[in-house]
Every structure is written in structure tokens, then in C-alpha cells.
C-alpha positions in Angstrom: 12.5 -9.0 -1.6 13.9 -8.4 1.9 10.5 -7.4 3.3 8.5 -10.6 3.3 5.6 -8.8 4.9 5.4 -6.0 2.5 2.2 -6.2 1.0 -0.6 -5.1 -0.5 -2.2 -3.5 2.8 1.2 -1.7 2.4 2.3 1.6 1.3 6.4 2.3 1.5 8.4 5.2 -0.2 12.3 5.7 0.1 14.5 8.9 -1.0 18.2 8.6 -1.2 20.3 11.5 -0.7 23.8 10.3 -1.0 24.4 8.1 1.7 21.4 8.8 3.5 17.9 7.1 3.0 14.5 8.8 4.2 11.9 5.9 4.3 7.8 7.2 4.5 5.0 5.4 4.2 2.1 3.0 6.0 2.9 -0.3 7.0 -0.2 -2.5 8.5 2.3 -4.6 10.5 4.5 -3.1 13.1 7.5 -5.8 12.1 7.1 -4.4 8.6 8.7 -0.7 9.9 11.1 -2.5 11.7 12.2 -4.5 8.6 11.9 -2.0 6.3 14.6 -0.1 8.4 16.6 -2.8 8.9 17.1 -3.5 5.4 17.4 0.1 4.4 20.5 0.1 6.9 22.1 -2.8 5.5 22.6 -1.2 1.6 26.4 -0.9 1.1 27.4 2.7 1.5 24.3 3.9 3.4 25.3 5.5 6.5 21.8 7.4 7.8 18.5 6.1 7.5 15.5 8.5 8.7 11.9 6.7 9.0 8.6 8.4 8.5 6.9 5.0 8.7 3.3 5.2 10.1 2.5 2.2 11.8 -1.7 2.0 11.0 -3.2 0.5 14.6 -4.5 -2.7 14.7 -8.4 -3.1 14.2 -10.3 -6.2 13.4 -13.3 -3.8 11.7 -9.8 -2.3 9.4 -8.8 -6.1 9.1 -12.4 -6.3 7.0 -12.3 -3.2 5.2 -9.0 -4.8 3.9 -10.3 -7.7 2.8 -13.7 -6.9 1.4 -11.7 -3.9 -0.6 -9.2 -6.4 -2.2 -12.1 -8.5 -2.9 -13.7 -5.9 -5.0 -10.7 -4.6 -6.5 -9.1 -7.4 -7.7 -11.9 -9.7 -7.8 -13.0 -7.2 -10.6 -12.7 -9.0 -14.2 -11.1 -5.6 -15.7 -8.6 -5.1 -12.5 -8.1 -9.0 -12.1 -4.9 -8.6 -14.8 -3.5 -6.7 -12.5 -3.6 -9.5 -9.2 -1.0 -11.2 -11.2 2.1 -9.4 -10.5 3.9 -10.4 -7.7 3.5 -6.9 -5.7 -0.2 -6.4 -7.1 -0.1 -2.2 -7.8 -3.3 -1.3 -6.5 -2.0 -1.1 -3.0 -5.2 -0.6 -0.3 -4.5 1.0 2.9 -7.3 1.7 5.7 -7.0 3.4 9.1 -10.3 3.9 11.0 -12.4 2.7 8.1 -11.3 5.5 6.1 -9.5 4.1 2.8 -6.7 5.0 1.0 -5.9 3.9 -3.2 -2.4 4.0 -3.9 -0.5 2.8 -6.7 -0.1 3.0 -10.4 -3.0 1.8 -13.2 -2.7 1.9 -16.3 -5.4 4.1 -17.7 -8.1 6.0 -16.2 -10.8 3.4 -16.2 -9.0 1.4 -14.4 -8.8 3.9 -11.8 -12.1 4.7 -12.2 -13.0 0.9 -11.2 -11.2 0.6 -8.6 -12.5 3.7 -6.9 -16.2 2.4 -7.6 -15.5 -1.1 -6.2 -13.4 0.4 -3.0 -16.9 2.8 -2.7 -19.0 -0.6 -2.4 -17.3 -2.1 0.2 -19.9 -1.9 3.4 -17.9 -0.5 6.9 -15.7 1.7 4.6 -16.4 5.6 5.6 -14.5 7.4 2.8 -12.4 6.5 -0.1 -9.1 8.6 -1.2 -8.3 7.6 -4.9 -4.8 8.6 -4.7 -4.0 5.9 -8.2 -1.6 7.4 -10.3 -1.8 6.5 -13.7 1.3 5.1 -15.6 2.9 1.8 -17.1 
């Protein structure tokens, strides 16, 4: 909620450690590293915060990818359900044309599916299903 850019282009992860906090992840926005940091420090008792964040660079051909691969993902009848939650799980992150599933399905069609759909989008290189499955 304190990251209004978070999205699905997004990928963060956090580890707490007593009062320390070691954020990872991708962000697809520069600000969104920045912010993510900035909230981290402002949890009460947090004293340390440690950022892994990879800033992916800015590219109008990854700015398509991005696009077309939501499209197909969740422009998919089976994978549409899962559009609807307010930080849609499928997240879709692309450096260099090269893209990255992450995120949590519910079974292994849908990971399947969204695998084939990311492999139809034209200008992506690779796909990485990294879905986990899960509720």
C-alpha cells in the first residue's frame, strides 16, 4: 500500500532479521527502489535496511514486451480470474527482451498457460517460468 508504483512489471522480496530488513528484487521504475526503501525504513523498530533492488533499464522495445505479455497472460479466459486481485500474481518482468514469470498460480495449468502465452509474445527472446504454484 505504501508503494503506489509497485506493480505488475514488479518483482520485490523482503527478509527480516530482527531489526534489520534485506529488500531484493526488480523494480521497472527507479522511484519504485527508492520507495520501497523508504518505506522499509519507516517500520517501527527497524533500524537497518540492506537493498538488493535491481533497477531493470529503461527500453521502449522492454516497454512492449511488457505489454503484449500482460496482454496474453491475463487477456487469457483461464488466467483472466486472476487480473482481478488488486496485485494481479502473475507478476512479468523483462530485461533485454528476455522474460521473467514470477508469482504464485494455483495449479499447474495455469502455469502451463501462462508460460505458452508469455512464449507467443513477438520481440520476446526467452521465457523463465519461475510460477510457483500455491493458493
Amino acid at each position: 500500500m505504501r508503494l503506489p508504483y509497485y506493480g505488475v512489471f514488479d518483482h520485490l522480496t523482503f527478509r527480516v532479521d530482527g531489526d534489520r530488513v534485506a529488500l531484493s528484487g526488480v523494480a521497472s521504475w527507479p522511484t519504485l527502489k527508492t520507495d520501497a526503501e523508504r518505506a522499509a525504513h519507516s517500520v517501527e523498530g527497524v533500524t537497518t535496511v540492506t537493498s538488493d533492488i535491481k533497477v531493470l533499464p529503461l527500453s521502449s522495445h522492454d516497454d512492449r514486451v511488457r505489454l503484449a505479455t500482460y496482454r496474453a497472460i491475463y487477456g487469457d479466459l483461464t488466467l483472466a480470474r486472476y487480473r482481478l486481485n488488486p496485485h494481479p500474481p502473475i507478476r512479468i518482468i523483462v530485461e533485454n527482451g528476455h522474460v521473467t514469470l514470477k508469482g504464485v498460480v494455483g495449479n499447474e495449468m495455469d502455469r502451463t498457460i501462462a508460460y505458452t502465452q508469455a512464449n507467443s509474445v513477438p520481440g520476446a527472446f526467452s521465457v523463465t517460468n519461475d510460477l510457483q504454484i500455491g493458493s
